[in-house]
C-alpha positions in Angstrom: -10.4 5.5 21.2 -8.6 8.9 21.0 -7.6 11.4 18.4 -4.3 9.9 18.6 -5.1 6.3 17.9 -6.7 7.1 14.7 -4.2 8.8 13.7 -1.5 6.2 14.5 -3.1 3.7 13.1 -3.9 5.5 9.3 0.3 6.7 10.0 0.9 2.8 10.4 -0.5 1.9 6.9 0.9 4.7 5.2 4.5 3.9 7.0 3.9 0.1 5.1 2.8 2.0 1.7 6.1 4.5 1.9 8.5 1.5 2.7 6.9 -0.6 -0.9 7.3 2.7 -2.7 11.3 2.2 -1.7 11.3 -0.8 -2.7 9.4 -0.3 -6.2 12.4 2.7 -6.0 14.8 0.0 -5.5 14.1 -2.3 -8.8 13.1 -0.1 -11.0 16.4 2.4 -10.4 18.3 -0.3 -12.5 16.8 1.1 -16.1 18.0 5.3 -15.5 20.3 5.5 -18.3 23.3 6.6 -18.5 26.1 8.2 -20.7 27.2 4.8 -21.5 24.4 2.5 -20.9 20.8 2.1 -21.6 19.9 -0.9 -19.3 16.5 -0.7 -20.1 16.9 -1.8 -24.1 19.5 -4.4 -22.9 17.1 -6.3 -20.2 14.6 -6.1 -23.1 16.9 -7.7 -25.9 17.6 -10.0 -23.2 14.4 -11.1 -22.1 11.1 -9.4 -23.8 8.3 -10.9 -22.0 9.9 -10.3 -18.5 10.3 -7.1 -18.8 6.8 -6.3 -20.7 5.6 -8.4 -17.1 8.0 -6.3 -15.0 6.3 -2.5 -16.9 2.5 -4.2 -16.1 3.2 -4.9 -12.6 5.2 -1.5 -11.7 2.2 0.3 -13.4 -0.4 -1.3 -11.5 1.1 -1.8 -8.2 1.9 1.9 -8.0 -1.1 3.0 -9.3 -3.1 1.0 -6.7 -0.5 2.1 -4.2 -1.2 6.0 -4.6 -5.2 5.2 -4.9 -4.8 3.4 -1.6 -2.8 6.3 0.4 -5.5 8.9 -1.0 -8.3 6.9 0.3 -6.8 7.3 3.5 -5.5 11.2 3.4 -8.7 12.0 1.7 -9.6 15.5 3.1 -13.2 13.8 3.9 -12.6 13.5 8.0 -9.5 11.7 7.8 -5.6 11.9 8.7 -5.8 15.4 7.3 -8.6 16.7 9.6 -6.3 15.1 12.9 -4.0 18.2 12.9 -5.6 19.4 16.4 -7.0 17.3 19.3 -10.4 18.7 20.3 -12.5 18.4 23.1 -15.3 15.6 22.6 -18.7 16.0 22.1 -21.2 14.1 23.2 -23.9 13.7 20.1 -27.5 11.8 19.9 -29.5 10.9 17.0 -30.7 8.9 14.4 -28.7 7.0 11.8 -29.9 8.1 8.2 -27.3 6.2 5.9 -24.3 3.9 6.3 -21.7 4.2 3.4 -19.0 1.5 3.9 -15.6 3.2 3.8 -13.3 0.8 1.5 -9.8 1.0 1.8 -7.6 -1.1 -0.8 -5.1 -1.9 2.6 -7.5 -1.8 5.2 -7.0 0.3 8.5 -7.0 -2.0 11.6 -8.6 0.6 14.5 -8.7 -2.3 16.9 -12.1 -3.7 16.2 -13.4 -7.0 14.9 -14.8 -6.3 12.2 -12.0 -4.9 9.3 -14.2 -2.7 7.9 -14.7 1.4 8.5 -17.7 3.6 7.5 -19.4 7.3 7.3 -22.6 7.4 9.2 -24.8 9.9 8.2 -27.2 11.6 11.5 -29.1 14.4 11.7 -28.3 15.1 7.7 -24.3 15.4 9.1 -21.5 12.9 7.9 -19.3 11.4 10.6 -17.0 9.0 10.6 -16.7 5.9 12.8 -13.9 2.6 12.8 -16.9 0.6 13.1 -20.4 -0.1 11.8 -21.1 -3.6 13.2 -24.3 -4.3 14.3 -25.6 -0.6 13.1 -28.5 -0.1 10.5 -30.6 2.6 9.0 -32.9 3.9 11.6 -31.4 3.4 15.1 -31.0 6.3 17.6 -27.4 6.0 18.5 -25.6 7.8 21.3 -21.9 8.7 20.5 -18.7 10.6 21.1 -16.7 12.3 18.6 -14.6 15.1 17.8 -15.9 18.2 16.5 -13.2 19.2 14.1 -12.8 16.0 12.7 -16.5 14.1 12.8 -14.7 11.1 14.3 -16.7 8.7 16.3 -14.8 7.5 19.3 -17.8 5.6 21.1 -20.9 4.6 20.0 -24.2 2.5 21.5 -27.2 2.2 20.0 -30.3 3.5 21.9 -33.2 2.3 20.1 -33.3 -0.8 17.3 -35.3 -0.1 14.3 -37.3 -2.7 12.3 -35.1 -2.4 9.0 -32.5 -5.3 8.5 -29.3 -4.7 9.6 -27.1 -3.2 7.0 -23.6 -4.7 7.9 -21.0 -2.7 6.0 -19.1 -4.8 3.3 -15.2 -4.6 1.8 -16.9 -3.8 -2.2 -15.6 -5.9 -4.9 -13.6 -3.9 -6.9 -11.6 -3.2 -3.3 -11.2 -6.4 -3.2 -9.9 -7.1 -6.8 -7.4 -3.9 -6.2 -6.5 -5.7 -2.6 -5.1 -8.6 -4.7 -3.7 -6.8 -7.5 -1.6 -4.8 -5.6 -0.7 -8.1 -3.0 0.0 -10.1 -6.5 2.1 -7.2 -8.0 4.1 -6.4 -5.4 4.8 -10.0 -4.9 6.3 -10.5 -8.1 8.0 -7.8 -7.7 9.7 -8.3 -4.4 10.6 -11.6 -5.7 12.3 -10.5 -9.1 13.8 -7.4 -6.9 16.2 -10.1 -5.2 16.5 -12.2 -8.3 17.8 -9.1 -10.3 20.1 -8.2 -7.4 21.3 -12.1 -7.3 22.0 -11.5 -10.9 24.0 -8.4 -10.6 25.8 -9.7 -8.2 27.0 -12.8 -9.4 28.2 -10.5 -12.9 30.1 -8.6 -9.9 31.5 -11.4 -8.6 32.9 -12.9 -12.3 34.1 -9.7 -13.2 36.0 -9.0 -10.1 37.4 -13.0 -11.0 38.5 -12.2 -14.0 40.4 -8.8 -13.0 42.4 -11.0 -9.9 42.6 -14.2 -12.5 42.4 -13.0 -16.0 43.7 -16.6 -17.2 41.3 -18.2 -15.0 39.3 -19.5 -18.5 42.4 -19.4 -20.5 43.9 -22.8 -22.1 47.5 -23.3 -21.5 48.6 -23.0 -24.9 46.8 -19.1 -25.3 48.8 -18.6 -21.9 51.7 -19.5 -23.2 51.2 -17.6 -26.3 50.6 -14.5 -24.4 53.6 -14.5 -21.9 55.7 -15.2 -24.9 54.3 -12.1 -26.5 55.6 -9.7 -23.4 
């Protein structure tokens, strides 16, 4: 796997994250006030408990959304540290420590497992796409980039006796995983609700400026052209 790869692949997730900040952008553009219009109090009149749902689930789904892009531009090895592709080093050692790296959107690299980690050998911190099969203990050869401390290959050498620490998605990721899946959900689906709303109002008002006797009775017609 090269520089390159990781970095397209980190890019890919962020490119989904920037394109459901739009659309959070989108809905909650109808309540900027204006000279003549505070659309916020008048959807609130209207309907309290939709919008008090509306104000939980843009809070949370944008704060889970900026929490997620920082785990992945966090200056520790990632996206940031790809500026420059370096030559890659061929490292051996033993593995020390395996923290599970746990992203709220996970990163697919391309392996089977959907789950990332920092490997500590040799008392240094690298990074590697994948930690299946590796535990505490094993002499691992590997590849990786200097600059960066990303592991493009890997093989283990030598076993050790400890039990095989298989890294794990942790459970608050988890819960943030569906908040933000159950947030933005609600809010893609009252997004075109909202706009089916606005325009239908469209519609009837442009009705009533090429018809304004459309829901007139005959007599008030009458009434009024007799008026002229």
């Amino acid at each position: 796997m090269t520089n390159i790869s990781f970095r397209d692949s980190e890019l890919e997730v962020l490119l989904f994250h920037f394109i459901s900040l739009i659309f959070f952008l989108i809905y909650f553009s109808r309540w900027i006030p204006t000279k003549k219009h505070r659309h916020f109090m008048a959807d609130f009149r209207k309907s309290t408990v939709f919008t008090l749902i509306d104000i939980v689930s843009g809070v949370t789904f944008l704060t889970l959304l900026i929490v997620s892009s920082s785990l992945i531009i966090s200056p520790r090895g990632h996206l940031s540290a790809l500026a420059h592709e370096n030559q890659s080093l061929q490292m051996f050692g033993e593995v020390e420590a395996i923290e599970p790296k746990n992203y709220i959107w996970p990163v697919d690299y391309g392996y089977e497992d959907d789950f990332a980690a920092f490997i500590q050998v040799d008392k240094a911190i690298y990074f590697s796409p994948s930690a299946q099969g590796l535990k505490t203990g094993d002499t691992i050869s590997f590849s990786c980039y200097s600059n960066s401390h990303y592991i493009t290959n890997i093989a283990v050498v030598s076993t050790s006796s400890a039990d095989t620490n298989y890294s794990t998605v942790k459970w608050h990721c988890a819960l943030a995983r569906f908040g933000i899946l159950l947030s933005g959900s609600y809010l893609f689906v009252r997004l075109f609700f909202v706009a089916g709303r606005e325009a239908e109002q469209k519609r009837e008002e442009m009705q009533k400026q090429m018809f304004p006797f459309i829901n007139t009775s005959p007599q008030n017609r009458i009434r009024k052209n007799s008026r002229k």
